[in-house]
C-alpha positions in Angstrom: -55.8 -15.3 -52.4 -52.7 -17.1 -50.3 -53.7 -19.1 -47.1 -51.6 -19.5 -44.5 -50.9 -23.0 -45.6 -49.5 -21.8 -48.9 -47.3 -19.2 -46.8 -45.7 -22.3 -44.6 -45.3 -24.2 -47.3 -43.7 -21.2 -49.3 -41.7 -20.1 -46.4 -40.3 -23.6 -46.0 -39.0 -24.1 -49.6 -37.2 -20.6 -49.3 -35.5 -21.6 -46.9 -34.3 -25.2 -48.3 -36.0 -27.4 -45.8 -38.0 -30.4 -46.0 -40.9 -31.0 -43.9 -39.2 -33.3 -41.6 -36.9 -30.3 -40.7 -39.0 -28.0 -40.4 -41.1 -30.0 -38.1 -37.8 -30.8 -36.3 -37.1 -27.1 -35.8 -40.7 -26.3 -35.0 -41.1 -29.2 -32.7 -44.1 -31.5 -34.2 -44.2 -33.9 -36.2 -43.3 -34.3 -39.8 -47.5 -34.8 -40.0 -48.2 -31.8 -38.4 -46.7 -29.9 -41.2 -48.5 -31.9 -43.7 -51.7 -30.7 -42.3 -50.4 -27.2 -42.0 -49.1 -26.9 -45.1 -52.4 -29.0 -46.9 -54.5 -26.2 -44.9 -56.1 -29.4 -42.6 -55.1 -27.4 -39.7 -54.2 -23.8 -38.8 -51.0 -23.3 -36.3 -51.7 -21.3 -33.7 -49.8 -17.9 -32.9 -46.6 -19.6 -30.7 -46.1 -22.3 -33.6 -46.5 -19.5 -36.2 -43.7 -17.8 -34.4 -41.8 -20.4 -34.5 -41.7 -21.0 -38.3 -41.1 -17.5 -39.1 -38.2 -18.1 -36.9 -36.8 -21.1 -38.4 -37.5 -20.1 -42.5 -36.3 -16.5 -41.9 -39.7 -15.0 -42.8 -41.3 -12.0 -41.1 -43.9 -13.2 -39.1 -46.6 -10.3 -39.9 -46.4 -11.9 -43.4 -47.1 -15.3 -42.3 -49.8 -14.6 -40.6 -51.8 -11.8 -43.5 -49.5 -12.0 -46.2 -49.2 -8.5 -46.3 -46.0 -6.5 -45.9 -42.6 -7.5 -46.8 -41.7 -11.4 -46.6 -37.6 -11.0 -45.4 -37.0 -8.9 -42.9 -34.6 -6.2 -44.6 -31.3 -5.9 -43.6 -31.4 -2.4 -41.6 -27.9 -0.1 -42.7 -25.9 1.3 -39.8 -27.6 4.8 -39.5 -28.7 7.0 -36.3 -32.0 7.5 -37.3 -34.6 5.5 -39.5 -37.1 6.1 -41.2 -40.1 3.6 -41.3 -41.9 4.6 -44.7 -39.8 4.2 -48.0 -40.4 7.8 -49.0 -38.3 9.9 -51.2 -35.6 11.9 -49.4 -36.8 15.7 -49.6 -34.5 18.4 -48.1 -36.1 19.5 -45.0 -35.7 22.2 -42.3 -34.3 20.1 -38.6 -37.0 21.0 -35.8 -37.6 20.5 -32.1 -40.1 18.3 -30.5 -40.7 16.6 -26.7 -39.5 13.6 -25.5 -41.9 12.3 -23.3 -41.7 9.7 -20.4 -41.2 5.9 -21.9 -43.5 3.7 -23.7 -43.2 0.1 -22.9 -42.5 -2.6 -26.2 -43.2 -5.8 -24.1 -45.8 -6.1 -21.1 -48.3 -3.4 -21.8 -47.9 -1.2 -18.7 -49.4 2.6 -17.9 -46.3 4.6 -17.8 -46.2 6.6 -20.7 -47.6 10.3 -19.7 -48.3 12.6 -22.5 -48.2 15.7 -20.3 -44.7 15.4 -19.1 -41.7 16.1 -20.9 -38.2 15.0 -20.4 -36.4 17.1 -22.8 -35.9 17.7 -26.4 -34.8 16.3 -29.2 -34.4 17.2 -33.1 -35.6 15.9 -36.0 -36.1 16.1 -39.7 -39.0 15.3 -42.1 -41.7 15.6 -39.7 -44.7 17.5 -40.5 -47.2 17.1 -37.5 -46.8 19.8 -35.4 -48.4 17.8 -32.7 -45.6 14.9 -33.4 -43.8 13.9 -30.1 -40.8 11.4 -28.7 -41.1 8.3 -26.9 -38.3 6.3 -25.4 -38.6 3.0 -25.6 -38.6 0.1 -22.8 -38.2 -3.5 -23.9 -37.8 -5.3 -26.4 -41.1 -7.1 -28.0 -40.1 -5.1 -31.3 -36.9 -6.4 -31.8 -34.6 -6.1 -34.1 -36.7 -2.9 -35.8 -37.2 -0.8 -32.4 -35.2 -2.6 -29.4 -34.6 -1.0 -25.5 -33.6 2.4 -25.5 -34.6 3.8 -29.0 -36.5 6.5 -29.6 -39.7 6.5 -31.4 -41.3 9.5 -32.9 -45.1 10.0 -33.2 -47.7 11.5 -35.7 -51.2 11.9 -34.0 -52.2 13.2 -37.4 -51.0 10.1 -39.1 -53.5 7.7 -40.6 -53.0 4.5 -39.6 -53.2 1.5 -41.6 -53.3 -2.2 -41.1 -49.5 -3.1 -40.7 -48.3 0.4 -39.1 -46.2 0.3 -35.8 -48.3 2.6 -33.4 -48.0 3.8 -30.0 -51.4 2.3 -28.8 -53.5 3.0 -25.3 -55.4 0.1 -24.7 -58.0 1.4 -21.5 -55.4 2.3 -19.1 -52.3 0.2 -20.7 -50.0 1.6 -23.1 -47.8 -0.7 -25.8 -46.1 -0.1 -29.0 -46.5 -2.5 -31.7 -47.1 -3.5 -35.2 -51.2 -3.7 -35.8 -54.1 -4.9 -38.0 -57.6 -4.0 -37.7 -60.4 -6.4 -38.5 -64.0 -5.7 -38.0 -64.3 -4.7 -34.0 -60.8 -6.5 -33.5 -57.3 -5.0 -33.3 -54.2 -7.3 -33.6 -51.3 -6.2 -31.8 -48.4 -7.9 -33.2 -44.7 -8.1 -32.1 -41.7 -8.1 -34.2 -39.8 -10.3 -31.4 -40.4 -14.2 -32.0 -40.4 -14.3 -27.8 -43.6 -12.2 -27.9 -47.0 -13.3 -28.4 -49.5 -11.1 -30.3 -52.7 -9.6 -28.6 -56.1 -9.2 -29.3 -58.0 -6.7 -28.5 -61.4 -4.8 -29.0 -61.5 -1.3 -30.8 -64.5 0.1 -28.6 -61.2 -0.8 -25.8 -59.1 1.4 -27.4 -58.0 5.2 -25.8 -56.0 6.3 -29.2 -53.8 4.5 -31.6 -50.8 6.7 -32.9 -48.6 5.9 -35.8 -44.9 5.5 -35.4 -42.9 7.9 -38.1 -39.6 7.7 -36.9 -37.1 5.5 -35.2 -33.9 7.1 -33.3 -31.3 4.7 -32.8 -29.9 3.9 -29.1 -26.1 3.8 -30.8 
């Protein structure tokens, strides 16, 4: 299986650098990536950032080696749709929006008994599916201020899904991966840090479906 030291080292080459540009991107030393990339050391979650950033690698991929490696150029388009699936013909219906959900600083502002309005959709089966607007930008470029998530209670989530997640009285959306009693909450944005936190901590974790673009 990959290690993360194979990841550096491939993410480096991809991107044409040598390890004394790397490390001058990164800021360490030309050593320091020796170790990382000879698996002597692990880079913690800032530096790991930081070198998806400079090769042009998604960070989620990095740090499991799941998912895709290039973020994927996203086409102009009002709404998008987060699984690859085949496009079906589908009747358009209504669904709530409900007050925001906050993609940066978890923060308790997202009330599921209140709706704002509503909006219209296609290719959602979940009758219980809702809307969330977003606030912030931790999941930058893929969700940024302003869009519009919708959400599938129903959903099965799986390790590398973008959920709408209550953590005991805090609310976040972001991409996550569950290991044993821990649940990773990762950012898309470089700027962010990912969170850890406990499962037995967590209120309900919702998978994201759709994405409405702020246009």
């Amino acid at each position: 299986m990959e290690s993360i030291a194979y990841r550096i080292k491939q993410a480096r080459l991809a991107r044409g650098l040598g390890q004394a540009e790397l490390a001058a991107k990164v800021d360490v030393s030309t050593r320091t990536i020796q170790r990382w990339e000879k698996g002597e050391q692990v880079p913690d979650s800032n530096y790991l950032m930081r070198i998806a950033e400079a090769t042009g690698v998604v960070a989620y991929w990095l740090l499991t080696g799941e998912g895709e490696k290039f973020a994927q150029e996203q086409k102009p388009s009002n709404v998008l749709s987060l699984p690859r699936n085949q496009y079906k013909k589908v009747p358009l219906i209504s669904m709530p929006l409900l007050s925001s959900v906050p993609a940066g600083v978890p923060s308790q502002i997202f009330h599921p008994d209140y709706v704002e309005r509503y909006i219209t959709v296609d290719d959602v089966r979940d009758p219980s599916a809702f809307a969330l607007e977003v606030k912030g930008n931790s999941m930058a470029p893929r969700i940024e201020n302003g869009d519009i998530i919708v959400v599938s209670p129903k959903r099965e989530v799986r390790n590398g899904d973008i959920c709408v997640i209550r953590v005991v009285d805090e609310d976040t959306v972001k991409r996550v991966k569950v290991e044993d009693e821990f649940v990773h909450l990762i950012p898309l944005n470089p700027e962010y840090e990912p969170m850890i936190v406990r499962k037995k901590d967590i209120v309900f974790m919702w998978r994201v479906v759709k994405v409405i673009k702020n246009l």
